[in-house]
N, C-alpha and C positions, 0 to 999 in steps of 0.2 A: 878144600878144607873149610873153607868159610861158608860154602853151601853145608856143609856138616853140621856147622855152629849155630845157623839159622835154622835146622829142623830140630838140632835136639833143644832149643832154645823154648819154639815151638811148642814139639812135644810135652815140656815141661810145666807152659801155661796151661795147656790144654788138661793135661793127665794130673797136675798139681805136684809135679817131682818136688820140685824146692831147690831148681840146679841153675846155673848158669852158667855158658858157654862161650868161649868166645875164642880167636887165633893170636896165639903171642909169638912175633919176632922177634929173632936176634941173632946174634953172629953163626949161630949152629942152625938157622934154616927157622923156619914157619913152625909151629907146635900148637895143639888142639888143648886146652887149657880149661876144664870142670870144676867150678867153683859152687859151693854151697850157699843156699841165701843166708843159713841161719848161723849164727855164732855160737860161741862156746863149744861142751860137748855133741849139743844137739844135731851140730851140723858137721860131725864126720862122715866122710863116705869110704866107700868100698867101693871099687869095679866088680861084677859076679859075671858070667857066664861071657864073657868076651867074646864073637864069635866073629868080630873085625879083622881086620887084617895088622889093626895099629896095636902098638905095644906100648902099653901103659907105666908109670912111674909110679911105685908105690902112696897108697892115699896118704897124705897128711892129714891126719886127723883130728878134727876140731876140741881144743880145750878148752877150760871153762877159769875165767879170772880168779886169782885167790888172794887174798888179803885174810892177816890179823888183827882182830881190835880187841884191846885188854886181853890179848892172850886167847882170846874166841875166834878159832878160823871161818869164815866166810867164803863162799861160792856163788859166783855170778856169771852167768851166759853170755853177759856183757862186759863192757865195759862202764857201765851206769850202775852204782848200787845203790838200792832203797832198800827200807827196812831196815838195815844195820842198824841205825840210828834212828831213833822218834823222828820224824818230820824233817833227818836230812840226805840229800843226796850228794854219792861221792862220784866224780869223773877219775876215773882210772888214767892216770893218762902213758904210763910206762912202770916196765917194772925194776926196782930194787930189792930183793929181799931184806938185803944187808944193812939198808937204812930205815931205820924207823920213823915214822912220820906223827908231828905231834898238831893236833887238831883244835882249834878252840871255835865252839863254836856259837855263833850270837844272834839275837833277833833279825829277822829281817824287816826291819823297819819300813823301806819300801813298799813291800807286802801289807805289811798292817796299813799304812796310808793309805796304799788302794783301796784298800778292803773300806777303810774309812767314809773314803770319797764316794768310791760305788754305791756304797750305803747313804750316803744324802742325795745323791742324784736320786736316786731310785724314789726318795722319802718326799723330795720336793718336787718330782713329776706326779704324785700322787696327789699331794696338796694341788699342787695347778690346775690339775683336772677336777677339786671340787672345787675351786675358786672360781672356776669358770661358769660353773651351774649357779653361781649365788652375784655374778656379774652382770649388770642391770646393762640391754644393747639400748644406746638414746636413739636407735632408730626407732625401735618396736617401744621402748621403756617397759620392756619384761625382762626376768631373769631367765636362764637357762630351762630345760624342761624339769629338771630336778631341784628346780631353786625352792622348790616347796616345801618337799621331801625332810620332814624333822628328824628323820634317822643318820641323814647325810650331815646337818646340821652337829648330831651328838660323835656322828664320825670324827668332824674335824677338832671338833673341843676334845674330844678322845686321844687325838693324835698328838694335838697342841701340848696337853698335859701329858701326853709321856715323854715327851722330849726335854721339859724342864724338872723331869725326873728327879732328885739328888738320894744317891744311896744311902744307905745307914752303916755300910760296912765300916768297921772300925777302923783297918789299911786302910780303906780310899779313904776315910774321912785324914786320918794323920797323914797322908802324902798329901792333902791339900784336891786329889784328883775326885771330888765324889760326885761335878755334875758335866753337860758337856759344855758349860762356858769356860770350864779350868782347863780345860783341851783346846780352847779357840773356836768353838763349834757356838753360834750364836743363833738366836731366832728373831726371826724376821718378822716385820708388821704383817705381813701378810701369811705366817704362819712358813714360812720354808727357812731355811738351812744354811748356813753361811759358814764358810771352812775359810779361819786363818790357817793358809799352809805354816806361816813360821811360827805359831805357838805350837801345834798341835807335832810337830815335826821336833820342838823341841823338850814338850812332854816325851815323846819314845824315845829319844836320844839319852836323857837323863834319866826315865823310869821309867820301862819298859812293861816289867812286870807291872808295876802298878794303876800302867794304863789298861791293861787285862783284866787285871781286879775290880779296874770298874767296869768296864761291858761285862763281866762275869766273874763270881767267887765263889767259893764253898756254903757261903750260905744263900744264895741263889738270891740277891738283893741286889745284882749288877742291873747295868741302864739293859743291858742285852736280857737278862730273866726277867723284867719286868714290862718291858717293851713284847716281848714276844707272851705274855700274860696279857696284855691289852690286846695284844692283836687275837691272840685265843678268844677271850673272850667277848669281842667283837664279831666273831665267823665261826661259835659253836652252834652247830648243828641245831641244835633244840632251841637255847636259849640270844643265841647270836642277836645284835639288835639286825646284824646286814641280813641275814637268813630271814629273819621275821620280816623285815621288810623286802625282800625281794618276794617270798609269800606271800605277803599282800597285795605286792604288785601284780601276781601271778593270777592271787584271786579275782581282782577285777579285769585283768585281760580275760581269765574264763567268762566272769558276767559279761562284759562287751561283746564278748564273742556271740553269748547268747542272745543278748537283745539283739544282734544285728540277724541273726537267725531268724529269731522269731519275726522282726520285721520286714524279712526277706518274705517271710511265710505270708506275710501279712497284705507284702502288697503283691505278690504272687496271686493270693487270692481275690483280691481287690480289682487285675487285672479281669481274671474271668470274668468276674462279674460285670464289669464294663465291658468286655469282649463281647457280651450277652446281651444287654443293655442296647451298644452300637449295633449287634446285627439285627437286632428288633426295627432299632429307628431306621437303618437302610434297609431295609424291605420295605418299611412303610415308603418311605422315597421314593423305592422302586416301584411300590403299587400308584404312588399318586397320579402319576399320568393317566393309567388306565380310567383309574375313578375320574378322573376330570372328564375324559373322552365319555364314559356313562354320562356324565352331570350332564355337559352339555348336547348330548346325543337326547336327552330324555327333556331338556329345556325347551329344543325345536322341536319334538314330538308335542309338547302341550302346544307351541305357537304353533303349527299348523293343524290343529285340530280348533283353535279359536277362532279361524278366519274362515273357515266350512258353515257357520253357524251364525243366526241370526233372522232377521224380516225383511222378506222380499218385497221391492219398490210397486207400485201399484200404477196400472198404466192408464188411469184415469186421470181426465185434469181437471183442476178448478177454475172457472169462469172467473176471469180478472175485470179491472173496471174497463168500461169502454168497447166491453167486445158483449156478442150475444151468439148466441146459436142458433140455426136457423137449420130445417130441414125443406126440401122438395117433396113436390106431390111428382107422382108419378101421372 
């Protein structure tokens, strides 16, 4: 039977039944036991065309949770219900028709924290990374590659000024909550973020709502609608200063590209011509030997043509002092 269990188990991955199988003992012997993966209604079964030998127990068939809230019934597959409620969810955990369950339900504070925190982390890894570009190394005594860059410059005075934000809304001004120093959110010399957990933690404890009012209200004048207006208008398309300048930047990596082109071109051809240049002059090198071997082959033709030539000695002598000539008579 447990070989049974392991092929329709199997089968089930494979074909995508939605079943699973497994062998239940107990005091009445070993039993083949079909469970459905899915809850609720969804996951009733039916046995069809049986053609086993084994006899089945009728399916029990999958229902679906029910609850009433203000007298409106609800149905859920689970035992998790969302939607019922804006923004809450209910854990079923058993049921009572009979008793009614009275619900009160409240911020989650925690969650706003996070969400708080999340959001300055995120805000001061931004900053640090243009702090970084405008930090002078005393090895090189240059700033970053971007330390130029005057767009990055109105980035950060961009950012600085919306963090010291304070709204206008009428609420947050009378809760006293209208900037984020009344939250414990403080700015730093260097332009980042600093979260008292115990002010900020006891702003949402005492006014919850009204710490909402300020990151956003009805009249769109929260730190949240005017923040996300700086960042719009920082990274619009057309008129963005980041767009315009990464365009720019774009434009002179095209120019670069092409002076290197063209200078590619340039001594590509520069190349030949020296290529032309140098085989001229090593032929000449190669001829030189020969021509010398002429030179001197045509130097010893004129010297021995010089020594052929001239006035032949005369075999006559001249009488010196002391001596005379004399002839015999025959």
């Amino acid at each position: 039977m447990a070989t049974l269990a392991t092929s329709i188990n199997a089968l089930s991955a494979t074909n995508k039944w939605g079943i699973t199988a497994s062998v239940v003992t107990d005091a009445s012997g070993a039993r083949l036991a079909i469970y459905s993966q899915s809850s609720g209604s969804p996951g009733a079964l039916a046995i069809a065309n049986n053609t086993t030998s084994l006899t089945f127990e009728p399916p029990v068939g999958g229902t679906d949770a029910e609850i009433s809230i203000n007298g409106i019934p609800y149905a859920s597959t689970t035992n998790t219900v969302t939607g019922a409620i804006p923004d809450v969810t209910l854990t079923l955990t058993s049921a009572d028709p009979a008793t009614p369950v009275t619900l009160t339900v409240g911020p989650n504070t925690n969650s706003i924290l996070n969400s708080i925190n999340n959001f300055v982390v995120e805000y001061n890894t931004v900053v640090g990374d243009i702090n970084t570009q405008f930090t002078v190394n005393p090895a090189t005594n240059t700033e970053g590659p971007l330390g130029s860059d005057s767009a990055l410059r109105i980035l950060q005075s961009s950012l600085a000024a919306a963090t010291t934000y304070t709204t206008t809304d009428p609420t947050s001004i009378s809760s006293g909550l209208s900037n984020l120093a009344a939250l414990g959110i403080t700015l730093n010399n260097d332009g980042t973020l600093t979260v008292d957990t115990s002010t900020l933690t006891s702003a949402l404890s005492a006014n919850p709502s009204g710490v909402q009012n300020f990151f956003t209200n009805s009249n769109a004048t929260g730190f949240a609608d005017n923040f996300n207006s700086a960042l719009t208008n920082l990274t619009d398309p057309s008129t963005g200063i980041l767009n315009s300048d990464l365009a720019e930047n774009q434009g002179e990596q095209t120019a670069f590209t092409t002076d290197i082109t063209n200078f590619q071109t340039q001594l590509a051809a520069q190349k030949i011509q020296l290529d032309a240049e140098f085989s001229q002059v090593n032929a000449s090198l190669e001829q030189y030997p020969f021509t010398l071997q002429e030179i001197t082959a045509e130097l010893g033709s004129m010297s021995s043509t010089g020594s052929t030539t001239g006035t032949t000695p005369s075999t006559n002598t001249t009488p010196t002092s002391g001596e005379s000539t004399s002839g015999t008579s025959g």
